[in-house]
Backbone of each chain as ProteinMPNN parsed JSONL, in Angstrom:
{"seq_chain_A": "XXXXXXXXXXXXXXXXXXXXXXXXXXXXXXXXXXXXXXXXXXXXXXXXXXXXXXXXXXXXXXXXXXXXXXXXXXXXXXXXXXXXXXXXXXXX", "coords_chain_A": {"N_chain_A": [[2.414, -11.158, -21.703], [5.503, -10.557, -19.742], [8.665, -11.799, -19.967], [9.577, -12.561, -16.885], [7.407, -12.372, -15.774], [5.805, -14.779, -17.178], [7.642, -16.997, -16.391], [7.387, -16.785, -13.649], [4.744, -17.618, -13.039], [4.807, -20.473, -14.187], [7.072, -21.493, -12.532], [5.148, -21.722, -10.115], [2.831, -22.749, -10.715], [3.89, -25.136, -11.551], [4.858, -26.283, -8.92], [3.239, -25.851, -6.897], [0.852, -26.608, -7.72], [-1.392, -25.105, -8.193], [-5.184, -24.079, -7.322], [-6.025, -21.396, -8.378], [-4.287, -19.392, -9.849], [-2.322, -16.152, -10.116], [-1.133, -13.385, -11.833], [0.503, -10.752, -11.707], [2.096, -8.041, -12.816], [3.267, -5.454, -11.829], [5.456, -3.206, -12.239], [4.987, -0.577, -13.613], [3.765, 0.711, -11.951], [5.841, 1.826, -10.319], [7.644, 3.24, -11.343], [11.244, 4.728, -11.884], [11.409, 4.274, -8.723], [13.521, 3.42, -6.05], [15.307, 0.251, -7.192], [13.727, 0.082, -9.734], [13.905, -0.755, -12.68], [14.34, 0.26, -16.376], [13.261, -1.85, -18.155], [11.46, -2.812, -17.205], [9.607, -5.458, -15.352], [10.411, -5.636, -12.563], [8.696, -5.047, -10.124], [6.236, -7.633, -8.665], [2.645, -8.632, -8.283], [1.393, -11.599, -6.965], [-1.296, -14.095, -7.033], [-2.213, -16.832, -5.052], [-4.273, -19.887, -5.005], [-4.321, -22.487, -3.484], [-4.912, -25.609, -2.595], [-3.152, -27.263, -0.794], [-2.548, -25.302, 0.674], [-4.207, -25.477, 3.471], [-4.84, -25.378, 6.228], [-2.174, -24.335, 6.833], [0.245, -22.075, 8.423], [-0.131, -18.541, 8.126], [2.317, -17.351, 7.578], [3.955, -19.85, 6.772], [2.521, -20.107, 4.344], [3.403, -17.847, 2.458], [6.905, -18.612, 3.195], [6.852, -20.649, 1.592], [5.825, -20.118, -1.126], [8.108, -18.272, -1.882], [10.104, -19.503, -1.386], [9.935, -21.221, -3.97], [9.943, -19.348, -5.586], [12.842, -18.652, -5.318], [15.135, -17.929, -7.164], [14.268, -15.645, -8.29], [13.962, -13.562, -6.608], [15.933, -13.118, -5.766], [17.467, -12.424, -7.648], [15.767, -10.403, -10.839], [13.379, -9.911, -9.601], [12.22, -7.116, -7.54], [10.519, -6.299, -5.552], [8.037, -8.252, -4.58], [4.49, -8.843, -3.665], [2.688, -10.855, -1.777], [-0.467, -12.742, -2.197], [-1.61, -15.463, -0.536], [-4.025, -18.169, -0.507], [-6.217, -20.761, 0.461], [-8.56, -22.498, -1.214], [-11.03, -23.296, 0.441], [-10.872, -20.597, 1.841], [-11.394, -18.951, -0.241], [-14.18, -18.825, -1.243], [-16.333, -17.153, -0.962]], "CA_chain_A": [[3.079, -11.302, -20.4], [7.023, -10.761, -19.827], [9.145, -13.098, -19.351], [10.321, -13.015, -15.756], [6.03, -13.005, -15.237], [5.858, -16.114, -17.128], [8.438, -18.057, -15.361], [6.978, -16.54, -12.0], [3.492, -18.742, -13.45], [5.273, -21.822, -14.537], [7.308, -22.082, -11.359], [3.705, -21.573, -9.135], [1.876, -23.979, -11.447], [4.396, -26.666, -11.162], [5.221, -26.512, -7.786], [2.35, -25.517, -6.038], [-0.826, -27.136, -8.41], [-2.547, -24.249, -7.832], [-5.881, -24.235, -8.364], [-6.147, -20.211, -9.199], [-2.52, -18.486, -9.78], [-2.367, -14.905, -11.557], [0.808, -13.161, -11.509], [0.653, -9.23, -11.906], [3.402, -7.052, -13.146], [2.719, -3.585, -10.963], [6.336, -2.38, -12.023], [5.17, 0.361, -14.141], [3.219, 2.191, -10.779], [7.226, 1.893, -9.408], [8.878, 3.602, -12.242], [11.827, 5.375, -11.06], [11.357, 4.256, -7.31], [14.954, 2.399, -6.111], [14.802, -1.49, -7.476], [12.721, 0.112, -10.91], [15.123, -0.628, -14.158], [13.952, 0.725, -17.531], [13.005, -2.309, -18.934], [10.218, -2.985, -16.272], [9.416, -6.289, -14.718], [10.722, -5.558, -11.199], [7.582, -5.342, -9.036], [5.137, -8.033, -8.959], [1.59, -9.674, -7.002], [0.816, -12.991, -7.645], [-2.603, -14.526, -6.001], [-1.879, -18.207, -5.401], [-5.038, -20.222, -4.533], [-3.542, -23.948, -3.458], [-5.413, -26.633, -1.285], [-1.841, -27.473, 0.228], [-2.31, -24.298, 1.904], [-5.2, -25.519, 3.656], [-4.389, -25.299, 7.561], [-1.175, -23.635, 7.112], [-0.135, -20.566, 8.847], [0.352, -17.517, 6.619], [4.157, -17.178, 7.551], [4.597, -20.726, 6.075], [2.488, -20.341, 2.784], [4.368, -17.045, 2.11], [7.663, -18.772, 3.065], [6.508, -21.976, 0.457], [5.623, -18.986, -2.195], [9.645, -17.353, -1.937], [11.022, -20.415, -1.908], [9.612, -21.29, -5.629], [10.286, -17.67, -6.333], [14.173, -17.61, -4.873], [16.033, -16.986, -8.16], [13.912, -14.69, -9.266], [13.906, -12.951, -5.975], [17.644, -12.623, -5.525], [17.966, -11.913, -9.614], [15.465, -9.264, -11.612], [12.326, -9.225, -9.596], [13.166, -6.383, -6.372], [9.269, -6.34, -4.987], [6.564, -9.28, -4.495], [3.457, -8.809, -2.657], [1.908, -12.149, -2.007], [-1.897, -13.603, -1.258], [-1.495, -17.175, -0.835], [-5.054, -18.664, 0.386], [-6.536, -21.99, 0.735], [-10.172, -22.633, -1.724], [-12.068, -22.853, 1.046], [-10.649, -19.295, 2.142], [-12.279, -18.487, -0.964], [-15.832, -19.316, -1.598], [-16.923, -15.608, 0.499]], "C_chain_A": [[4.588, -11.337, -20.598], [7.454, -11.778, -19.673], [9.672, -13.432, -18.311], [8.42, -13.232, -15.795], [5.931, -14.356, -15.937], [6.274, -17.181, -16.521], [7.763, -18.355, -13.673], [5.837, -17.622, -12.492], [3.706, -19.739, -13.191], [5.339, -22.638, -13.593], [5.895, -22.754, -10.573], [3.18, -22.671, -9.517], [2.713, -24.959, -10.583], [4.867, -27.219, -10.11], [4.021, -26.546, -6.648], [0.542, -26.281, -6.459], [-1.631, -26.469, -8.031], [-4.196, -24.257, -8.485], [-6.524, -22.507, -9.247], [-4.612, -19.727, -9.362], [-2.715, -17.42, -11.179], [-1.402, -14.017, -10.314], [0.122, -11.506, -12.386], [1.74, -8.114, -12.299], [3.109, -5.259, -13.132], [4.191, -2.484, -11.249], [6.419, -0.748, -12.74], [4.652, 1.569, -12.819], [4.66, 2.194, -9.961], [8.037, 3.015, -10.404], [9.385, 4.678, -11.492], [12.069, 5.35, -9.471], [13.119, 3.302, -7.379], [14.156, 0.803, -6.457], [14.24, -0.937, -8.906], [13.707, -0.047, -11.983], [13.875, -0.195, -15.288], [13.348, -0.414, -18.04], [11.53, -2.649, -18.439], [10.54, -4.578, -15.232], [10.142, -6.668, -13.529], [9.457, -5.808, -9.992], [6.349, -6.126, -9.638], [4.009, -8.464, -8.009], [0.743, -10.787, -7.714], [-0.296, -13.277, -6.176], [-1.859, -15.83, -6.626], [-2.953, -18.832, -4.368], [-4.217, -21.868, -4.057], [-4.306, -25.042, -2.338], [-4.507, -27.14, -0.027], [-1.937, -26.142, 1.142], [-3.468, -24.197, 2.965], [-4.374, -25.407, 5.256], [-3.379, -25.265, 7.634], [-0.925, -22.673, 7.383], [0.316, -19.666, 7.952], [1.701, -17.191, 6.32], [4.464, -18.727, 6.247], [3.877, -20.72, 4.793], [3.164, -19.078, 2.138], [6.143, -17.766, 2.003], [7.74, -20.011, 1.585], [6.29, -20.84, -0.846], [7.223, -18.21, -2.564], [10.37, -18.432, -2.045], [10.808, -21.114, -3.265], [9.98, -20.455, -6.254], [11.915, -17.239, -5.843], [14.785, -17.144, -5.831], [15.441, -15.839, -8.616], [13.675, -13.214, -8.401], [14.951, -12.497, -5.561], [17.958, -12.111, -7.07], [16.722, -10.244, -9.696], [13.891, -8.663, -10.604], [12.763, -8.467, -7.454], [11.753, -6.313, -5.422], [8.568, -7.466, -5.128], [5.889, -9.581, -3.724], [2.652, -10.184, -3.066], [0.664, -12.55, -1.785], [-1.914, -15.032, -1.602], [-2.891, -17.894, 0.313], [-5.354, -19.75, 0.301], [-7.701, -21.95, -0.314], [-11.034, -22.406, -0.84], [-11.877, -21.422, 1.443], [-12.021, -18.09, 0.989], [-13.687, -17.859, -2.037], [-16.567, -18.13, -0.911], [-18.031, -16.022, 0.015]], "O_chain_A": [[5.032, -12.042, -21.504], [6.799, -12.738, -19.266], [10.313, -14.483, -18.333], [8.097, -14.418, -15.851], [5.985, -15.265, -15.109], [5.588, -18.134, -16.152], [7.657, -19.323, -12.92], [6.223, -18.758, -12.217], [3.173, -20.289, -12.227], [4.709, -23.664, -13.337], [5.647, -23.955, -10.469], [3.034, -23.598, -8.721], [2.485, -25.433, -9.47], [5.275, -28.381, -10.092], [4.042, -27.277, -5.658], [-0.478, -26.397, -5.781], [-2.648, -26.926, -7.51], [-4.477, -24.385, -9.676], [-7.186, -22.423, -10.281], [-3.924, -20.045, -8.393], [-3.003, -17.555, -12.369], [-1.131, -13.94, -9.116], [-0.548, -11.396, -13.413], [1.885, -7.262, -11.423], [2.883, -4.349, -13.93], [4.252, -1.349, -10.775], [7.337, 0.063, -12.611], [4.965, 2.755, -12.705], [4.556, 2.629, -8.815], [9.074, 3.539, -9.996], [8.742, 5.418, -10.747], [12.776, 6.201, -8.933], [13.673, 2.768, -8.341], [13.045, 0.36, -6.169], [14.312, -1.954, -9.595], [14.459, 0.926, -12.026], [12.678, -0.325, -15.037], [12.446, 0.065, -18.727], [10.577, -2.737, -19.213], [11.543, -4.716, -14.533], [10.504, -7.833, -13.371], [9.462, -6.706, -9.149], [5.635, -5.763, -10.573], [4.381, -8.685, -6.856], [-0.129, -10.837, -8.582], [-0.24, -12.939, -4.994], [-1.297, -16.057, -7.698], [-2.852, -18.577, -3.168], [-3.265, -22.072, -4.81], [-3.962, -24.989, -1.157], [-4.815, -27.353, 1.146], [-1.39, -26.067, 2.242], [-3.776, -23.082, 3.387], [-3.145, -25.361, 5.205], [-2.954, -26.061, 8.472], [-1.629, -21.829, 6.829], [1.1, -19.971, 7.054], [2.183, -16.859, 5.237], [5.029, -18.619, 5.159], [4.492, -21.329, 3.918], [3.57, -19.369, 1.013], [6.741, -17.565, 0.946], [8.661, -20.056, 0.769], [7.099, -21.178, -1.71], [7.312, -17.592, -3.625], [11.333, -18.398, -2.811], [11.838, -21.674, -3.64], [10.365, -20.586, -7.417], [12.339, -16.084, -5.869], [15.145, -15.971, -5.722], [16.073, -15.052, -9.319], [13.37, -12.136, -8.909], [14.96, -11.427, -4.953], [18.869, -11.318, -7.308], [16.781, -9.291, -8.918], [13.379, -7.548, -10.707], [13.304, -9.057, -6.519], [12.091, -6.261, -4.239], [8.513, -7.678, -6.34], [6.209, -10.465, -2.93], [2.171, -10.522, -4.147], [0.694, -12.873, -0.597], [-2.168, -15.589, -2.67], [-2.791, -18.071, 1.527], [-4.34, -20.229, -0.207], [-7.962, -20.748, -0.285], [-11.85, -21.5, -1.004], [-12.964, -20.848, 1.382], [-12.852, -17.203, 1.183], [-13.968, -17.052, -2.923], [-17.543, -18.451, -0.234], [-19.094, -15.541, 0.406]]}, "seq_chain_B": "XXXXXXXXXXXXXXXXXXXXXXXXXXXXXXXXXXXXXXXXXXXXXXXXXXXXXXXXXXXXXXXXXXXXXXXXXXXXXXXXXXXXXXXXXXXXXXXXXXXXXXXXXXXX", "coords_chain_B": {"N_chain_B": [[26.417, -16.999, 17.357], [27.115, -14.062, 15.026], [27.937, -10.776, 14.972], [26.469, -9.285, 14.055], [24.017, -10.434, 14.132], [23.696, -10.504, 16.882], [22.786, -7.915, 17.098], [21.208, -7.694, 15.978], [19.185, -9.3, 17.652], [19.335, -7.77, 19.97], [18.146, -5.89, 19.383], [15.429, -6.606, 18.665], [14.91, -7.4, 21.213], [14.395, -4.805, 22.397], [11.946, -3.612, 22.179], [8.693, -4.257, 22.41], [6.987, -4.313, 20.342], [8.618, -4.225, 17.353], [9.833, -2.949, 14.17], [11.334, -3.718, 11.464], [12.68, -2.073, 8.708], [12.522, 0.456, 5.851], [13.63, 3.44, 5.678], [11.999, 5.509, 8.384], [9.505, 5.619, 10.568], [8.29, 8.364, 10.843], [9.413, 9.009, 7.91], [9.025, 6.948, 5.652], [10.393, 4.897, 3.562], [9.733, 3.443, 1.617], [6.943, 1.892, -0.145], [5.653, -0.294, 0.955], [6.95, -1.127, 3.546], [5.709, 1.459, 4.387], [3.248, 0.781, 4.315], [2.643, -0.966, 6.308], [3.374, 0.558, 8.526], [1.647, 2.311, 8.79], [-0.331, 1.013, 9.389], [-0.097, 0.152, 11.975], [0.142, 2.309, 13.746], [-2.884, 3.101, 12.706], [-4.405, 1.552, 14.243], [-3.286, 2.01, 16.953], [-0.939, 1.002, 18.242], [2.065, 0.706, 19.501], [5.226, 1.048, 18.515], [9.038, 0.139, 17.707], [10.54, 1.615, 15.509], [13.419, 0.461, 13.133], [15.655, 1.319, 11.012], [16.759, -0.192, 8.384], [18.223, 0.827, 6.019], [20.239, 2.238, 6.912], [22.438, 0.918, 7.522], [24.096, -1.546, 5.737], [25.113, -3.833, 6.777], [23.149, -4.836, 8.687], [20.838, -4.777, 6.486], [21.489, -6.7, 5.187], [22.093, -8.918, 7.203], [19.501, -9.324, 8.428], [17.531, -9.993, 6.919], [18.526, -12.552, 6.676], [18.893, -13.683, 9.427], [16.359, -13.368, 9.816], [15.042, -15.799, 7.925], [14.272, -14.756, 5.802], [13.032, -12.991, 2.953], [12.252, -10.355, 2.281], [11.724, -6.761, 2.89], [9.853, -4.78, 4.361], [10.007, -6.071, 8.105], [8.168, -7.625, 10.826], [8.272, -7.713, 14.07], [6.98, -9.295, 17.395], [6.848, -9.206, 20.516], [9.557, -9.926, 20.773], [9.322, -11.692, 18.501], [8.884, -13.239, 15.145], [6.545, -12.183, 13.203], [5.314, -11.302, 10.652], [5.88, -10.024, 7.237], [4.537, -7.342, 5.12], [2.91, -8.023, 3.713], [0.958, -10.029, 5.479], [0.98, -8.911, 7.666], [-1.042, -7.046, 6.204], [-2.94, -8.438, 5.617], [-4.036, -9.717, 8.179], [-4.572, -7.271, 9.147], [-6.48, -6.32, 7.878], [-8.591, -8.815, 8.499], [-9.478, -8.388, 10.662], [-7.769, -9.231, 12.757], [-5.222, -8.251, 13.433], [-5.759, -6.756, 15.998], [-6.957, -8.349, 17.998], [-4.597, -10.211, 18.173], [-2.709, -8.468, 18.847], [-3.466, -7.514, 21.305], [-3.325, -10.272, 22.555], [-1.073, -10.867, 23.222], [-0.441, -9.388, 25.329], [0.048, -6.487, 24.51], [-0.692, -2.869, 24.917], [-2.899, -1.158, 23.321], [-3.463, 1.921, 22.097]], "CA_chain_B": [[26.186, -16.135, 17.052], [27.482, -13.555, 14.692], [28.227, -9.657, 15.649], [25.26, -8.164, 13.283], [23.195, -11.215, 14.792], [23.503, -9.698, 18.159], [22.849, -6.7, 17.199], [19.41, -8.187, 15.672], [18.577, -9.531, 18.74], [19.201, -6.949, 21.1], [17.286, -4.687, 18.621], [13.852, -7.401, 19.065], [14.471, -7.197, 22.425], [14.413, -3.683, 23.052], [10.763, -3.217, 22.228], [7.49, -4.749, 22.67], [6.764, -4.053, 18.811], [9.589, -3.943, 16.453], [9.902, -3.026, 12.917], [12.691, -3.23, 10.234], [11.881, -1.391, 8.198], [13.22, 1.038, 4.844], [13.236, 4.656, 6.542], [11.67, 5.817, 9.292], [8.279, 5.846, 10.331], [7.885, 9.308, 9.974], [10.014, 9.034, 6.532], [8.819, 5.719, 5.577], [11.508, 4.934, 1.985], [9.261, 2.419, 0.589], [5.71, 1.727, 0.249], [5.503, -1.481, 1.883], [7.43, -0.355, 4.82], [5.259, 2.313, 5.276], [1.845, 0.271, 4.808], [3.054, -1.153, 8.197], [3.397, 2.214, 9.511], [0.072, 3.233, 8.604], [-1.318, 0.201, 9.865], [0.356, -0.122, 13.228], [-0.406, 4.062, 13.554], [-3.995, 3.453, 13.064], [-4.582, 0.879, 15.515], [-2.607, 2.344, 18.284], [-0.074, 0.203, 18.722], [3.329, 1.507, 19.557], [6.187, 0.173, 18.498], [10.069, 0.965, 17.496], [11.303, 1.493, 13.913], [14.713, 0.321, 12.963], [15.603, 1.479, 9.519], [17.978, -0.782, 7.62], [19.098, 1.539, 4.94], [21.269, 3.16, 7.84], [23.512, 0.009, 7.823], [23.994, -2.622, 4.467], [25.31, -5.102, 7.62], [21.824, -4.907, 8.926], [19.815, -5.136, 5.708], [21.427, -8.305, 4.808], [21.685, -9.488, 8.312], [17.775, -9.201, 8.678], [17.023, -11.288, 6.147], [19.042, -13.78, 7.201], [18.106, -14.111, 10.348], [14.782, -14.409, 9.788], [15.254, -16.251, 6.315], [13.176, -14.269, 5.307], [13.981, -12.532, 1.788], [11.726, -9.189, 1.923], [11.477, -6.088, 4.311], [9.489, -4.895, 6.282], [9.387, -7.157, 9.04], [7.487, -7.369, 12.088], [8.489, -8.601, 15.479], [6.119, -8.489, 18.291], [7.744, -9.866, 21.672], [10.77, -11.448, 19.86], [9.13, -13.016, 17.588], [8.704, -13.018, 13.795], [5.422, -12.226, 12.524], [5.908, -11.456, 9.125], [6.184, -8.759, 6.205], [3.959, -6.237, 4.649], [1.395, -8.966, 2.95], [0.854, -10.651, 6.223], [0.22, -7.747, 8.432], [-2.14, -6.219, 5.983], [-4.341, -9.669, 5.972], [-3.995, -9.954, 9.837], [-5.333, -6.153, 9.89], [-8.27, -6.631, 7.045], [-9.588, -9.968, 8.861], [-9.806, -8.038, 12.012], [-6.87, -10.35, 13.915], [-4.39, -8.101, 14.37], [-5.796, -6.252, 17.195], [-6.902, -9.533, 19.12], [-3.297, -10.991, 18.078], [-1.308, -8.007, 19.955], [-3.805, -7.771, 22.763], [-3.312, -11.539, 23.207], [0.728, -10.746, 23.342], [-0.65, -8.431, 26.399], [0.357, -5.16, 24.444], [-2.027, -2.17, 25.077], [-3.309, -0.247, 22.187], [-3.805, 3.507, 22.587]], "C_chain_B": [[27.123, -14.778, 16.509], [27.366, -12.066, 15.541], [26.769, -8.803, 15.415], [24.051, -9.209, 13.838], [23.051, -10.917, 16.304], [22.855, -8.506, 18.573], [21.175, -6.579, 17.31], [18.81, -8.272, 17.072], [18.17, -8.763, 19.691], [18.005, -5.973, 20.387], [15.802, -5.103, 18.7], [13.966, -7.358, 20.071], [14.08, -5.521, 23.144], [12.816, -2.922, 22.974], [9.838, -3.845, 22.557], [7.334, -5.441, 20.92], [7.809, -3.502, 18.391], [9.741, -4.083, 15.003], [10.935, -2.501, 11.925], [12.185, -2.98, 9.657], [12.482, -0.535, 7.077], [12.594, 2.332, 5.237], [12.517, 4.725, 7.632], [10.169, 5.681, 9.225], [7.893, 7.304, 10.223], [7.601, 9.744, 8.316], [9.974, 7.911, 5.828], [9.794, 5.877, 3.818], [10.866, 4.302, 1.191], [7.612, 2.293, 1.058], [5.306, 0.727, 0.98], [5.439, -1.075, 3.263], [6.537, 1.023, 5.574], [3.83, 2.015, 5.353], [1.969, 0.028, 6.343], [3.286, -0.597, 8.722], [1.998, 2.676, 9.619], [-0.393, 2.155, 9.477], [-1.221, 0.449, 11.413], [-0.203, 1.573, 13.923], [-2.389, 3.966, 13.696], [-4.652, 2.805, 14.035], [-4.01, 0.82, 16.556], [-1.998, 1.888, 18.598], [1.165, 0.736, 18.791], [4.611, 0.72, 19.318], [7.583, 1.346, 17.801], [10.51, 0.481, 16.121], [12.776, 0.984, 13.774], [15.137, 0.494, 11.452], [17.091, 1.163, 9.128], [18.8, -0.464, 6.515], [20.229, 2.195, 5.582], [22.51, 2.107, 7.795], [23.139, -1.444, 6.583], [24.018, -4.264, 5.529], [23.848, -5.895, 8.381], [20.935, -5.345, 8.163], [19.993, -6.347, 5.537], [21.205, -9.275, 5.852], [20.189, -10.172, 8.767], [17.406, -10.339, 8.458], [17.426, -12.662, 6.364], [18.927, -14.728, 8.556], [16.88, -14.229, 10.752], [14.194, -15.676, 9.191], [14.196, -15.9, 6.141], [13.146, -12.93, 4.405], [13.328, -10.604, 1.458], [12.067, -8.093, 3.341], [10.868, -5.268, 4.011], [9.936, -6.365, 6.568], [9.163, -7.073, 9.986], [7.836, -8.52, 13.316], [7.644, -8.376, 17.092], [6.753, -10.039, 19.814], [8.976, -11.068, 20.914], [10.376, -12.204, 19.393], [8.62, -12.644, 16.103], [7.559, -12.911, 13.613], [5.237, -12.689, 10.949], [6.186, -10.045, 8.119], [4.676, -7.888, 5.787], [2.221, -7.202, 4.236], [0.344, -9.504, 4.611], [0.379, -9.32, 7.4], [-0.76, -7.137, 7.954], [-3.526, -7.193, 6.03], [-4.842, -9.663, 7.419], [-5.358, -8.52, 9.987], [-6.649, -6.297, 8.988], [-9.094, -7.934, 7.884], [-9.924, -9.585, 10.12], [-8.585, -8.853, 12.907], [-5.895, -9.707, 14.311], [-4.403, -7.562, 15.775], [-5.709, -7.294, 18.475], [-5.345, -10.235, 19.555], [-2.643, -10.284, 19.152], [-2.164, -7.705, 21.771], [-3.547, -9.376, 23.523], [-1.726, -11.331, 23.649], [0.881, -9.73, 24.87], [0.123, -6.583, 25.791], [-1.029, -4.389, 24.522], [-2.022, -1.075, 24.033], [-3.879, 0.947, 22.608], [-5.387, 3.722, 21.895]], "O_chain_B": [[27.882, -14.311, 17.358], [26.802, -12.07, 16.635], [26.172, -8.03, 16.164], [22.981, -8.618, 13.976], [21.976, -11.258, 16.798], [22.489, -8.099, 19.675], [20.349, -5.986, 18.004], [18.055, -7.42, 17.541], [17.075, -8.821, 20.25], [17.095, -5.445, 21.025], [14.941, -4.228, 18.788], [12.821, -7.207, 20.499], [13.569, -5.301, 24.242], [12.544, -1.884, 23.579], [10.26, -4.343, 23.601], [7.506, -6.58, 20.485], [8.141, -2.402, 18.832], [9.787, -5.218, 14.53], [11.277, -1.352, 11.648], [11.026, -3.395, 9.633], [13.662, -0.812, 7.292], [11.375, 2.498, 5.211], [12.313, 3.567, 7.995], [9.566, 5.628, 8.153], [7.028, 7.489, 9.367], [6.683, 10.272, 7.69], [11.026, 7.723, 5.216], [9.751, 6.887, 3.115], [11.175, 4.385, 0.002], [7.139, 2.503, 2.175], [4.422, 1.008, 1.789], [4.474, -0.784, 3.969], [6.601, 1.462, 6.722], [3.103, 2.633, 6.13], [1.508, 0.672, 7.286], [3.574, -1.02, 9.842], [1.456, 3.331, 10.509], [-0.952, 2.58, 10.488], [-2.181, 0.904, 12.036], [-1.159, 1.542, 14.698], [-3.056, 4.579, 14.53], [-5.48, 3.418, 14.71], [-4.046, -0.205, 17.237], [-2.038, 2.049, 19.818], [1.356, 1.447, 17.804], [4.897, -0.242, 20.031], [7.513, 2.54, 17.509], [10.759, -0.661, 15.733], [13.367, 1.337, 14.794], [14.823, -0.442, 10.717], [18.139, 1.774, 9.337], [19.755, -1.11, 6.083], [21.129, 2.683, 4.898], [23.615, 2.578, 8.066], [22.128, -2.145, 6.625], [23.403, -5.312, 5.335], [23.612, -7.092, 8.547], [20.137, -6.173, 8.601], [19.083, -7.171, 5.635], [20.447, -10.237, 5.73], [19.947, -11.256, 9.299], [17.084, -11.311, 9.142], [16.743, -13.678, 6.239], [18.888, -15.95, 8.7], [16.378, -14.89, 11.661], [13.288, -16.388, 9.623], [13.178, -16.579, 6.28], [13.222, -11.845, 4.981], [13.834, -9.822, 0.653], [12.499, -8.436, 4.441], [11.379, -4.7, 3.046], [10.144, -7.347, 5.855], [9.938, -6.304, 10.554], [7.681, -9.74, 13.372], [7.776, -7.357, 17.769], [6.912, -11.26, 19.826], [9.126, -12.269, 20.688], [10.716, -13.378, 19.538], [7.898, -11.65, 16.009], [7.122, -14.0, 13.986], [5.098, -13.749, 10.338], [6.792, -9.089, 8.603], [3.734, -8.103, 6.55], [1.022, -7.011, 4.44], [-0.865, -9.284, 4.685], [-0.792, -9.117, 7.718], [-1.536, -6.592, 8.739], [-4.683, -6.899, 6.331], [-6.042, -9.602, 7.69], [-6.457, -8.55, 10.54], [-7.764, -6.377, 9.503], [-10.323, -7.907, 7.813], [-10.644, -10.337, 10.776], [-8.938, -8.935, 14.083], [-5.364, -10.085, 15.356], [-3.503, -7.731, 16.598], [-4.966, -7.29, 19.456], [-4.966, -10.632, 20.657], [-2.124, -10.837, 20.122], [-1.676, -7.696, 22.901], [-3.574, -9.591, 24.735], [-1.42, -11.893, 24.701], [1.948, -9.408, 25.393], [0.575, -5.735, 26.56], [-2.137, -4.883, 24.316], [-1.153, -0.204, 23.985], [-4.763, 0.959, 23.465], [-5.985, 4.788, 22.041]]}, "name": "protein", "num_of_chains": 2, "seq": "XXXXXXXXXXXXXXXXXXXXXXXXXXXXXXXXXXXXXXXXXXXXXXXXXXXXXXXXXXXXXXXXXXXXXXXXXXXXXXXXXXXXXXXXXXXXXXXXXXXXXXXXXXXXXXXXXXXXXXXXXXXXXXXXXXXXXXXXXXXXXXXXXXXXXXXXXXXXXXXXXXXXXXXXXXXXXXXXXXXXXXXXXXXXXXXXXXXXXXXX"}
């Protein structure tokens, strides 16, 4: 894993006590698009499972997901598609 | 209220459905931006593009007045929805149709 995806983890973990979090690094299906640098780790999608997001609306667990992620969203990473669900969301 | 904050406004008011957006919906610039084209497109909903690459005062503006750090973004009667993630959940769980018929828009 790179190291802006690690950090993206860390943050999630330690802020959020997720109980699933996986962090994706999609920047190679960007290469060359605007935002893509050579080295990669520009576009990412993190799943963040969290009980805190239990009867919250999806605007505010997205906004709670960018605000853990602001440096890294104003710095190296230029894309991040989010799914931020609740456990029970996830038991299909 | 600022000048490019006016501009915002008048620009959510001028539609029903409004979307900032990176190119056009014909010419969508980004994939995101143009999931929410496709989407809004297949469920008949009509709405007006505003493409923020035409103006830097705009792109940053956007964000700021939504605080909200990505774009797309979706406004349906002056009001924030959200971005690309959030519209595509809305349309997979089945809610967005009920959502904009509840807003009284009429889907083609």
């Amino acid at each position: 894993m790179g190291q802006v995806a690690s950090r993206i983890e860390e943050k999630l973990k330690a802020a959020l006590s997720p109980a699933h979090v996986e962090v994706s690094d999609e920047s190679h299906l960007h290469a060359g698009h605007v935002g893509a640098r050579p080295e990669g780790e520009t576009h990412f999608r993190v799943v963040v499972v969290a009980a805190s997001f239990e009867g919250v609306s999806r605007l505010e667990r997205q906004r709670r997901v960018m605000d853990v992620l602001s440096d890294e969203l104003s710095g190296p990473v230029h894309a991040l598609a989010i799914r931020a669900r609740a456990p029970s969301e996830e038991q299909a | 209220m600022s000048d490019i904050d006016n501009i915002i406004k008048a620009e959510i008011d001028s539609a029903e459905i409004v979307l900032f957006m990176k190119g056009t919906p014909v010419f969508p610039q980004c994939g995101f931006s143009g999931q929410v084209v496709q989407i809004l497109s297949h469920i008949g909903a009509p709405f007006k593009g505003v493409n923020v690459l035409e103006d830097d005062g705009l792109r940053d503006g956007i964000k700021t007045f939504s605080n909200w750090p990505t774009i797309p973004q979706l406004y349906v009667k002056g009001a924030f929805v959200g971005g690309c993630d959030i519209i595509r959940e809305m349309f997979e769980e089945g809610e967005l149709r009920p959502f904009l018929a509840e807003q009284g828009i009429e889907l083609d």
